[in-house]
N, C-alpha and C positions, 0 to 999 in steps of 0.2 A: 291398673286402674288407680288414679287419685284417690287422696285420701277424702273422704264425705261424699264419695259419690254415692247417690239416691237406689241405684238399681245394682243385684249381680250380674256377671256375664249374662247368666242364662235371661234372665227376666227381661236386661235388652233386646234379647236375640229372640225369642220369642216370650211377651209378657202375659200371653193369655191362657196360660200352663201355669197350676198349680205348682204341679213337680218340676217346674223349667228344669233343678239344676239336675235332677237324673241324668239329663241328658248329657253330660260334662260327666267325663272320667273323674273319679277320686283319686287323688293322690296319693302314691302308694313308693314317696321317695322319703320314709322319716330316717334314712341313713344318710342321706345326702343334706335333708335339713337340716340335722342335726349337726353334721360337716360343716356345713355354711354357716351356721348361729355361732360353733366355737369360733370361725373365721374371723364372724364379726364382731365378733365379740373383743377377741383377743387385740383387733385394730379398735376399736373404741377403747380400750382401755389404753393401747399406748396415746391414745388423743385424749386420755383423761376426760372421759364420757362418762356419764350415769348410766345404766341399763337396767330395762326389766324384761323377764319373761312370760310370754303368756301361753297359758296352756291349756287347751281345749281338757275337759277332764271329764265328762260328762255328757251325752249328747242323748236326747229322749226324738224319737222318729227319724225324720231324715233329713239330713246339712251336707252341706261341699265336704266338708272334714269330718272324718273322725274323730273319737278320743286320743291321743296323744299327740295332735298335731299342732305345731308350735311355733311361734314367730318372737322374734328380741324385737324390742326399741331401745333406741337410744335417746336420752332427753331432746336429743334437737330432732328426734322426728323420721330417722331411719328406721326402715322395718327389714327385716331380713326373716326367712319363712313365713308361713298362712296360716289362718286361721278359720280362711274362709276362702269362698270365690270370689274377693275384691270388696266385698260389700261391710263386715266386720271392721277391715283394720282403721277404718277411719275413726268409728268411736272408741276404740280398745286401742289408741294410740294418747288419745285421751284420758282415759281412765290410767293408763300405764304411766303417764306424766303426775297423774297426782296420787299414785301408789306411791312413785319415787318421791313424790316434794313429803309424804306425809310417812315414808319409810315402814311401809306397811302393805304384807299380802295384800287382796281383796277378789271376792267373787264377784265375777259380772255376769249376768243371765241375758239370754237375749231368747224370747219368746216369736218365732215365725209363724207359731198356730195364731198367733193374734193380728189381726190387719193394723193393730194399731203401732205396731212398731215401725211399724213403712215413717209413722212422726221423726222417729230416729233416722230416718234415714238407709233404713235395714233392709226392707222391700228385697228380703231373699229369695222370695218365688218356691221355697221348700217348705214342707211341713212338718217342722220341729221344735225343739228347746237345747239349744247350748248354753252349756254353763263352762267359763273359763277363767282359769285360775291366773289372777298377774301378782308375780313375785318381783320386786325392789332384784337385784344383786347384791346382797351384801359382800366384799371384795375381802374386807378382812375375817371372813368366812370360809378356810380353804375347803368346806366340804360345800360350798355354794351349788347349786343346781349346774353350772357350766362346767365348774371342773368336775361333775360326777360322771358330765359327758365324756370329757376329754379321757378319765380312766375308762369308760367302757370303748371308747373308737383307738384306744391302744391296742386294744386286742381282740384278737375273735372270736369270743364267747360270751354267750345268754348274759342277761342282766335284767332285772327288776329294780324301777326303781318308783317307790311309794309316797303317794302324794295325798294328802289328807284335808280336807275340806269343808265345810259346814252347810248344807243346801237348809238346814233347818234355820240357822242366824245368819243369812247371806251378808248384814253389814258386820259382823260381828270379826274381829281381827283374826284370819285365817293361819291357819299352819305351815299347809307349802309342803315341800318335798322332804320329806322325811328320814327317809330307810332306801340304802343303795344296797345292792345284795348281788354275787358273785359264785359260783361256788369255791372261790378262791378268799373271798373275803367281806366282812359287811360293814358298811356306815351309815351310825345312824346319825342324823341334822338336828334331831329335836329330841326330846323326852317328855314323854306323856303317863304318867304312872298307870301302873294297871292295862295297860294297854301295848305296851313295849314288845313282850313275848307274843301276846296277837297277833299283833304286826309281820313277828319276825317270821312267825308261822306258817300265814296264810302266805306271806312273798317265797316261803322258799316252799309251797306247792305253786304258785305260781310258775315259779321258776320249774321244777320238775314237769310241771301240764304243758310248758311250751305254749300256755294263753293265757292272755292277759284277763282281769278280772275286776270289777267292784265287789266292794263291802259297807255295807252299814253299821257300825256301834254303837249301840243305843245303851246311856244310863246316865249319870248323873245331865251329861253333855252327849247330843248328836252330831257324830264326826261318819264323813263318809271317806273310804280309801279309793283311788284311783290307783291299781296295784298293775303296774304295767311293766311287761315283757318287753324289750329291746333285742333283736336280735343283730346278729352283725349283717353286711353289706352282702350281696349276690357274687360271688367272684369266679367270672368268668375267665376259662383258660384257654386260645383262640390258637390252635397250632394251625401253622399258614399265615404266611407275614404278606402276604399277593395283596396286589391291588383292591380287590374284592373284600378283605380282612379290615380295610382302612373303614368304610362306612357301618361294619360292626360293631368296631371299637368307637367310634365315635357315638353312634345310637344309644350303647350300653352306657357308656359314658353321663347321658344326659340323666339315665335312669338312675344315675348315683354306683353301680355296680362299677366293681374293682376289677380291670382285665390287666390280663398279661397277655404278651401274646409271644409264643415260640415257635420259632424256625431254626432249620439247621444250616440255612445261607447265609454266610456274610453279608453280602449286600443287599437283603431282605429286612433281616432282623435288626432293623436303625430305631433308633429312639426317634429322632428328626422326624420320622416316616408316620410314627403312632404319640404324638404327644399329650394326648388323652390316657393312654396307656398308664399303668400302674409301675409295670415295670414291661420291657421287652427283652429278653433272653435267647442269645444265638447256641442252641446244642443238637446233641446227637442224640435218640430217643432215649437211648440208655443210661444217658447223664439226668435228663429231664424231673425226673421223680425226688431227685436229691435236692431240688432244688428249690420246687416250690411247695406251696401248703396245700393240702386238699383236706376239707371236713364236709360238713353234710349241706352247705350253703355254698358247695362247689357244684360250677356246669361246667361240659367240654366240648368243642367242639371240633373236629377234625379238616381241615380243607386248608392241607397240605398242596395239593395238585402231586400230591408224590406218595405212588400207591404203599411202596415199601415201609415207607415214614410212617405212615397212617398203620399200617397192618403192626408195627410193632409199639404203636401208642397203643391202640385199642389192646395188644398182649396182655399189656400192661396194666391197662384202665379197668378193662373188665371185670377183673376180680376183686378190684374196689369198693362196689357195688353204690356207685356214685348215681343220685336222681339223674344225671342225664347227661346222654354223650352223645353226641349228633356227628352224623356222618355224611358230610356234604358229599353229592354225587347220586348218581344214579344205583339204584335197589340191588341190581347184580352186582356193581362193585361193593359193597358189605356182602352180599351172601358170599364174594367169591371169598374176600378175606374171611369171613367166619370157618370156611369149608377150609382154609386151609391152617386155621388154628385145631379143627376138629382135627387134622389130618396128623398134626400134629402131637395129639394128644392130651392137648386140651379139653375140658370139659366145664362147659357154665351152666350156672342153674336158672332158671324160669326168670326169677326174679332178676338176675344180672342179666339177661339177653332181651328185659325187657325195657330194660333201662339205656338202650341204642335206640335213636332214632334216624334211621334214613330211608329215604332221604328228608334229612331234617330241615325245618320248618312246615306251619301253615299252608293251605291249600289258597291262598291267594291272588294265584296269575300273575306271581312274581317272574321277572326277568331282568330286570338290571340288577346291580351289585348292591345298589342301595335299598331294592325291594324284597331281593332275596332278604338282606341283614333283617330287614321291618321280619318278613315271614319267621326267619330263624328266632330271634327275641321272641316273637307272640307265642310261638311253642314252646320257647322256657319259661317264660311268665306266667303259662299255662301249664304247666307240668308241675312249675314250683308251687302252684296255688290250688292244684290239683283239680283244676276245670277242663273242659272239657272243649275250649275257642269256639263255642258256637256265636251266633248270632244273638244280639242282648234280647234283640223284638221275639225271638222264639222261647225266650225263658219262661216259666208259669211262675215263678217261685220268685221270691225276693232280690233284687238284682245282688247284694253283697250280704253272704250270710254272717252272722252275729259276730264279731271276734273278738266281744268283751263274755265274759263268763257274769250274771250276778251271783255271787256266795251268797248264804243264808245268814240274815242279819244275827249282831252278834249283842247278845243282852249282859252281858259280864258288863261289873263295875268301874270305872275307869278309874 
């Protein structure tokens, strides 16, 4: 959508819906944004660009985006990620031009419980309050908001990283990203007396709760914390290099997630074939484990077409006790392999035997290669989110539940 355009998707599409943009999935790629901003970033800088960052930090009811969702500009007018459904970036492209000429944070609020912001040109069709935080780059800043990225998409582990704000002096010169936290190591951006050990506190429960959080501190000065969780990327492991593996990996692909994919055929297992692919790996199942990463942000899925391959992945896999291993193929081929790991000598517990699925994916009336992969995805994205893939219209309950934490505002002196 152009920039200043009047309406969101939704509200074009149907404008006489309060909630139009419920009806539009949330975006739920902040790994692949995140990918894309260092991209663009790192090309604006060799073109000797200005950028800022803007960052949803705050969001009171319901918007296209969540809190941490984030877009660059560059001074002539590129945007790379959202902050919205098309409808924000036109005046937050604005406002990010004279962050930069005036080399200074600033909060922007944009009110959709008010009809009056449609004057803006907002006319989001949802009922809420975003507030988004646009940081200048400072470049000769090496702990800048971009490269905090580039060390957490180095590696695959948790990260908080703490943004502090002002909703009580909105024009008032804001903070910005603060406090980068690892359990390997922390950086902090700023220094705030009195308030430093707080910070560091609350991020590294953050960090252990595996949820992101707000905070309020109230005293001399009220600063609010955006104390947010990063997790790393979905990484999918797709043994079976067959024709039918090709629109997986591409699917996955869009959703930002890292695949591999392993076969033990030469002429299967091509880069050429998967160039989406992360990496492509030709082995034997027994080489297999040496080879790549598995943590608790790993799926697998098995669709080999080669029952023997398949029977000694899962040997393998089981005892791992990975959220999810799908097992393409029909029900009796898994029971038969299970029967003959039992027979084996084998034994899995409850929790590891639950963690297979086949035949894996969604109940969707899938039949080509390209619908089966949609089915397969909706069952991990569902498994990883721990839903249930029903039907939205049969929900009672809130369509997306809370994934920010409020903590208990904090009265200490700053």
């Amino acid at each position: 959508m152009q920039q200043g355009t009047k309406y969101c998707a939704a509200t074009m599409v149907i404008s006489n819906y309060r909630q139009a943009c419920w009806l539009f999935p949330k975006f739920t790629l902040v790994m692949k944004e995140l990918e894309d901003i260092v991209k663009a970033f790192d090309v604006a800088q060799e073109q000797g660009k200005q950028t800022a960052l803007a960052t949803v930090v705050q969001v009171e009811g319901s918007s296209y985006r969540r809190a941490g969702a984030r877009m660059l500009v560059t001074e002539d007018g590129e945007l790379t990620g959202a902050i919205s459904g098309g409808c924000l970036e036109g005046d937050a492209l604005r406002k990010a031009r004279l962050a930069m000429s005036q080399q200074q944070p600033m909060l922007v609020t944009y009110d959709t419980t008010d009809d009056d912001d449609a004057k803006l040109g907002v006319g989001l069709g949802c009922n809420g309050i975003i507030h988004i935080l646009i940081e200048p780059i400072f470049i000769d800043n090496i702990n800048h908001p971009i490269n905090l990225f580039k060390k957490f998409l180095s590696k695959r582990q948790n990260a908080v990283v703490v943004t502090l704000f002002s909703l009580a002096d909105r024009k008032a010169a804001q903070v910005g990203t603060c406090l980068f936290l690892t359990d390997e190591e922390q950086i902090r951006n700023c220094n705030i007396d009195g308030l430093n050990s707080q910070l560091l506190e609350d991020a590294q429960a953050v960090l252990h709760a595996g949820r992101s959080a707000t905070k309020t501190y109230r005293a001399q000065k009220e600063l609010t914390a955006f104390i947010e969780l990063l997790k790393p990327a979905v990484s999918l492991l797709v043994f079976g290099a067959g024709n039918d593996a090709i629109p997986l990996v591409q699917m996955a692909a869009v959703l930002g997630w890292h695949n591999t994919v392993i076969d033990g055929r030469t002429n299967y297992a091509v880069s050429s074939r998967f160039p989406l692919a992360k990496r492509v790996i030709m082995a034997k199942p027994d080489q297999v484990l040496s080879m790549v990463n598995i943590d608790s942000r790993t799926v697998v899925v098995l669709m080999t077409h080669n029952y023997n391959y398949d029977l000694a992945m899962l040997r393998q896999l089981l005892p791992l006790q990975l959220t999810y291993v799908g097992s393409l193929g029909p029900k009796k081929k898994l029971q038969r392999m299970l029967d003959e790991l039992h027979e084996e000598g084998l034994t899995f517990t409850i929790d590891q035997l639950r963690s297979i699925y086949g035949p894996t994916g969604l109940d969707i009336g899938a039949e080509t290669s390209e619908e089966i992969a949609l089915s397969m995805l909706s069952e991990m994205q569902a498994v990883l989110q721990q839903r249930e893939g029903k039907a939205l219209r049969d929900k009672n309950a809130a369509l997306h539940s809370p994934e920010i934490v409020r903590l208990p505002v904090n009265h200490e002196n700053l």
